[in-house]
Every structure is written in structure tokens, then in C-alpha cells.
C-alpha positions as CSV (number, residue, x, y, z in Angstrom):
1,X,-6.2,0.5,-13.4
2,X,-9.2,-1.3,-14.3
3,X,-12.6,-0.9,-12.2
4,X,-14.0,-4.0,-11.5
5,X,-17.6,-4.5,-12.8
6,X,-20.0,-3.4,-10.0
7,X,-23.1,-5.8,-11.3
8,X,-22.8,-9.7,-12.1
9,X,-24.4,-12.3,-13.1
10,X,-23.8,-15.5,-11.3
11,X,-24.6,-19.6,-13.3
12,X,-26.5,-21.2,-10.3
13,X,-25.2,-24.6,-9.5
14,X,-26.3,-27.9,-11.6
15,X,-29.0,-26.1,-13.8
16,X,-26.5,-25.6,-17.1
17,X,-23.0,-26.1,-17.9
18,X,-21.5,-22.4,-19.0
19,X,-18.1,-21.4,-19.9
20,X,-18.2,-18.6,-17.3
21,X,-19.6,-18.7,-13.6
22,X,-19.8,-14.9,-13.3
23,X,-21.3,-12.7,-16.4
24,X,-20.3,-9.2,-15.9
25,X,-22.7,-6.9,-16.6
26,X,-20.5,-3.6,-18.8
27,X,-22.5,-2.1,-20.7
28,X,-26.3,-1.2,-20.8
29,X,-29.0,-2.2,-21.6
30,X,-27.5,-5.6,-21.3
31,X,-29.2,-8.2,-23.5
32,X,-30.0,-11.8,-22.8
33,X,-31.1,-14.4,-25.7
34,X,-30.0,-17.3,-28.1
35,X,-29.3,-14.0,-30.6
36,X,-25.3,-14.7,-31.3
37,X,-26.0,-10.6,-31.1
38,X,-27.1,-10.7,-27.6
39,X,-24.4,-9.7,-24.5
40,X,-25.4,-13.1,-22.8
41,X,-25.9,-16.0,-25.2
42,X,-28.4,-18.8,-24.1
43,X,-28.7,-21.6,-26.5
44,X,-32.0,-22.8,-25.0
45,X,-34.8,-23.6,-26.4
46,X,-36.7,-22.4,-23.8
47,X,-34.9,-18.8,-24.0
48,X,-36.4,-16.4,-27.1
49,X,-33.7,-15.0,-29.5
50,X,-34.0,-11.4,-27.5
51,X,-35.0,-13.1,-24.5
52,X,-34.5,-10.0,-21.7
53,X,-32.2,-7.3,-21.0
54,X,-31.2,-5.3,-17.9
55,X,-30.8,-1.4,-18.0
56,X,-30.1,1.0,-16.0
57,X,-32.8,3.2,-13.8
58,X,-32.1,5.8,-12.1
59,X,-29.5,4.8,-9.3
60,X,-29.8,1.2,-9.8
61,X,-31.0,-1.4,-12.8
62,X,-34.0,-2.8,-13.7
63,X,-34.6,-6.4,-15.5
64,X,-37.4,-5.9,-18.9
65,X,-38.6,-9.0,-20.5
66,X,-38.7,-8.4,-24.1
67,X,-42.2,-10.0,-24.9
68,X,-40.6,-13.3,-24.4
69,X,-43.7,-16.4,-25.0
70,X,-42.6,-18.1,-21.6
71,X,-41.3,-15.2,-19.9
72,X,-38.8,-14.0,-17.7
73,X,-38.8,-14.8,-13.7
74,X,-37.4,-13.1,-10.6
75,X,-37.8,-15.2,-7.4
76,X,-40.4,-17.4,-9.2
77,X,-42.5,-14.4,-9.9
78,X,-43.2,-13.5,-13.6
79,X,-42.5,-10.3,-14.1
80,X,-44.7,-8.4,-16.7
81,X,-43.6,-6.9,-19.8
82,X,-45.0,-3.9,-19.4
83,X,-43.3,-3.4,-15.8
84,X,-39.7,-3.8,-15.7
85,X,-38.5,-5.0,-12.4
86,X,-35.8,-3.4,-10.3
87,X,-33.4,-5.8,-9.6
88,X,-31.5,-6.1,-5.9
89,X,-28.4,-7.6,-4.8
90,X,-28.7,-11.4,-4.4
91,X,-32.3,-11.7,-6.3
92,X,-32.5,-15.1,-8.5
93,X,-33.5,-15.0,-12.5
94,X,-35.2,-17.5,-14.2
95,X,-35.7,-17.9,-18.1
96,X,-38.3,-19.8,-19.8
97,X,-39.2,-21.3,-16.3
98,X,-38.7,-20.3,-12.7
99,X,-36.0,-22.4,-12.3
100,X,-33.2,-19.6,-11.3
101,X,-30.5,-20.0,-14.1
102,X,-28.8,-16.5,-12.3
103,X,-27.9,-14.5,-9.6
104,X,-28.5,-10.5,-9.4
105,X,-24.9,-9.5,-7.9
106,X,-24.3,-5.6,-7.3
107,X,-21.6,-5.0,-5.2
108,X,-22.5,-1.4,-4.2
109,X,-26.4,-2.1,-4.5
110,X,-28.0,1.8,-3.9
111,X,-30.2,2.4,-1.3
112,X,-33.7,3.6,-1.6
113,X,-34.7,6.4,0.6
114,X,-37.6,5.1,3.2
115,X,-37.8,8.2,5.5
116,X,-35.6,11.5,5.7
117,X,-35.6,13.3,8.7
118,X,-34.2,16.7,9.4
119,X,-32.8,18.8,12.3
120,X,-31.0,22.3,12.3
121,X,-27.7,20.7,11.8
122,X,-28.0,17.4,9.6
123,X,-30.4,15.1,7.8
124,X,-30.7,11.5,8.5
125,X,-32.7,9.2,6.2
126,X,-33.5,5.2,7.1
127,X,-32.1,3.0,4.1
128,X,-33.4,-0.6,5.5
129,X,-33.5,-0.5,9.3
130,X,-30.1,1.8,9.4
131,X,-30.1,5.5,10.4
132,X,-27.7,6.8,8.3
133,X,-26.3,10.5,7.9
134,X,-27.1,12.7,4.9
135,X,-24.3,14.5,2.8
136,X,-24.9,18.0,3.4
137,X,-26.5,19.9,6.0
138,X,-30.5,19.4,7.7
139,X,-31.1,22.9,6.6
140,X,-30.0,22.6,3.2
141,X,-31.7,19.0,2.5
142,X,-34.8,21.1,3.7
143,X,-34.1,24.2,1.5
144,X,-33.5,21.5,-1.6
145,X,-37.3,19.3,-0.4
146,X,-39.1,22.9,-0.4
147,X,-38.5,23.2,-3.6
């Protein structure tokens, strides 16, 4: 049985004609550029040969622009090439320009810790605006923090 891929990318409507609507993302660091050596091939002139990839960080992934002349976008922002930018579930990617050419989809999207509180029984940490119990018991997330 195969896994499905857990991160896609999604072709937003009317900005390019691609073979696929849905890149999955398999292997890391995933690279995007007109470079037939690239994962994701972009023959724009507007992309760079080695354009961008996407690698893994920690729990999640993280979208680098490769010192690309007109840059790599997230939402409209440019994102620096010194500061890779950690990408979440349903965030828009732009090439060359602003205008989104993709979609961010991760299906099981990881949750960053806001606030862990303990008791004598269980820890609970805030992920968003949900309470949600930790694995584990209050006193041993404490033991582990003390650390």
C-alpha cells in the first residue's frame, strides 16, 4: 500500500496551463526552476533555472529562494533569501511576480506549540485557539521542560 503524499502543490486557476493540477511534493529539498534537473519544471522566463526549493524543518517545511533576480513570493510578500519561510497549509506562492502560480497543501499541517500548561495528571498545550491534550503525563512533560 502506497502512502499518499502528505504536501502538494496546487496550479492556481487561469495563470498557466500545466500537465498536472496537483505537484506532489516526495522527496526533499524539493526544487523549483526551468532546470530540466529541477523536481518542478517551470519554463518561464520569469522563473531562474534553480528558481526555489522547499525542505524540510523540523516538523514541518520551509520554502528558500535560491538567489533568484525577481524572487520568490508567499502571499504577495517577498520572502528573503537569507530567511527561509515556513510554509502552512493553504499559503499561495508566487514566482518571478506575486501573482500566486501555487498552492501550499499539507494535509496533516503540524502544530506549533503557543502555550503548554501542566497539572499533576496531564499537560495541555494551545495549538491555534484549541486546548488540546499532551501525550504523556503533566508530571513528566514537567520533568522533560526542567531539563
Amino acid at each position: 500500500m502506497v502512502d499518499e503524499p502528505k504536501v502538494t502543490l496546487i496550479v492556481q486557476d487561469g495563470v498557466v496551463d500545466y500537465d498536472q493540477a496537483h505537484y506532489a511534493l516526495q522527496r526533499f529539498p524539493f526544487t523549483i526552476g526551468r532546470d530540466p534537473g529541477c523536481d518542478l519544471v517551470l519554463p518561464l522566463n520569469i522563473v531562474s533555472r534553480l528558481h526555489a526549493q522547499i525542505e524540510r524543518y523540523h516538523s514541518g517545511y520551509v520554502l528558500r529562494d535560491l538567489d533568484s533576480p525577481n524572487g520568490t513570493f508567499v502571499n504577495g510578500m517577498r520572502i528573503n533569501v537569507d530567511e527561509p519561510r515556513r510554509m502552512k497549509d493553504g499559503d499561495l506562492i508566487g514566482l518571478g511576480s506575486p501573482q500566486p502560480l501555487f498552492k501550499y497543501r499539507d494535509q496533516n499541517e503540524t502544530f506549533e506549540v503557543v502555550e503548554l500548561r501542566l497539572s499533576e495528571d496531564r499537560a495541555y498545550y494551545y495549538s491555534g485557539s484549541c486546548l488540546r491534550a499532551a501525550p504523556g503525563g503533566g508530571l513528566r512533560a514537567q520533568n522533560l521542560l526542567s531539563k
